[in-house]
C-alpha positions in Angstrom: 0.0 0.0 0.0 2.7 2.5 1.1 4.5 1.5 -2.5 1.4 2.8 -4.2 1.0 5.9 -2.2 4.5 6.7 -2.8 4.4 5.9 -6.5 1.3 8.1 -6.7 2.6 11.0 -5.3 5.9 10.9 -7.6 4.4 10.6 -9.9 2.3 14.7 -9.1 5.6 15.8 -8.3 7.0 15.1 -11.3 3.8 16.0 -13.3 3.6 19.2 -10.8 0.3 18.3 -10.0 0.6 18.4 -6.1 -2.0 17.4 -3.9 -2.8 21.2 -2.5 -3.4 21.5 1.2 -4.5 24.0 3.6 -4.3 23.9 7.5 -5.9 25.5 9.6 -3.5 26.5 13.0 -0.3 26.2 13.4 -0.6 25.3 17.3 1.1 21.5 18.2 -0.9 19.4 15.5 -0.7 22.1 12.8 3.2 22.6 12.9 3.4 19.3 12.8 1.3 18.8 10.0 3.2 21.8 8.4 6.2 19.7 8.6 5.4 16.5 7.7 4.2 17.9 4.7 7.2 19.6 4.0 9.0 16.4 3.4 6.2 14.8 1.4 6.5 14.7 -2.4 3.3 15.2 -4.3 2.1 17.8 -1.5 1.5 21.6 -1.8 0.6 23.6 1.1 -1.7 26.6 -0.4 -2.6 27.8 3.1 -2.6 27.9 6.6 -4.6 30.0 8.5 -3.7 31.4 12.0 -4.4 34.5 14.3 -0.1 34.4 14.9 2.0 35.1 12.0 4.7 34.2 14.1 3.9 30.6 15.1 3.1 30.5 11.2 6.7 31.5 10.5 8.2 29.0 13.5 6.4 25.8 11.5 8.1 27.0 8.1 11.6 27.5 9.6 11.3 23.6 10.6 10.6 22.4 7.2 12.5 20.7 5.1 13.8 23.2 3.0 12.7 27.2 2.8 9.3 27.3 2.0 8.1 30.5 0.4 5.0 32.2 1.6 2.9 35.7 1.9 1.0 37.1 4.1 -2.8 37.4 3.6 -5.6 39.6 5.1 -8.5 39.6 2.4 -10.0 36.3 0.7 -9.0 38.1 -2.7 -5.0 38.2 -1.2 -5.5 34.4 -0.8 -7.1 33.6 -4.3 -4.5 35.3 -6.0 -1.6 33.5 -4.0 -2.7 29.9 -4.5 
């Protein structure tokens, strides 16, 4: 099963067709969501949502490698960045 899931996802990496993600919270279960998914092929996180720009910013400096972001205050902001 894990074979296929891997192969899968690959496979949208290399097709850059990534799964696209958002997470809401970036509290215990939220960075570490944020990370995992940092080191997952296939995955995109297009959002995360939290009152804290800094705990936001503690979660990315954890990842894998750099992860690019911008900050957000209108739902038009957000459209335009995913």
């Amino acid at each position: 099963m894990y074979e296929l899931l891997h192969a899968g996802l690959t496979k949208r990496e290399n097709s850059n067709n990534r799964i696209q993600v958002a997470i809401i919270g970036s509290g215990f279960l939220g960075r570490g969501a944020i990370v995992q998914a940092s080191y997952m092929k296939g995955i995109r996180i297009a959002a995360i949502v939290n009152r804290d720009l800094s705990k936001v910013t503690d979660a990315l400096a954890q990842c894998k490698q750099p992860q690019p972001y911008a900050t957000c205050t209108t739902g038009s902001e957000i459209n335009r960045c995913i």
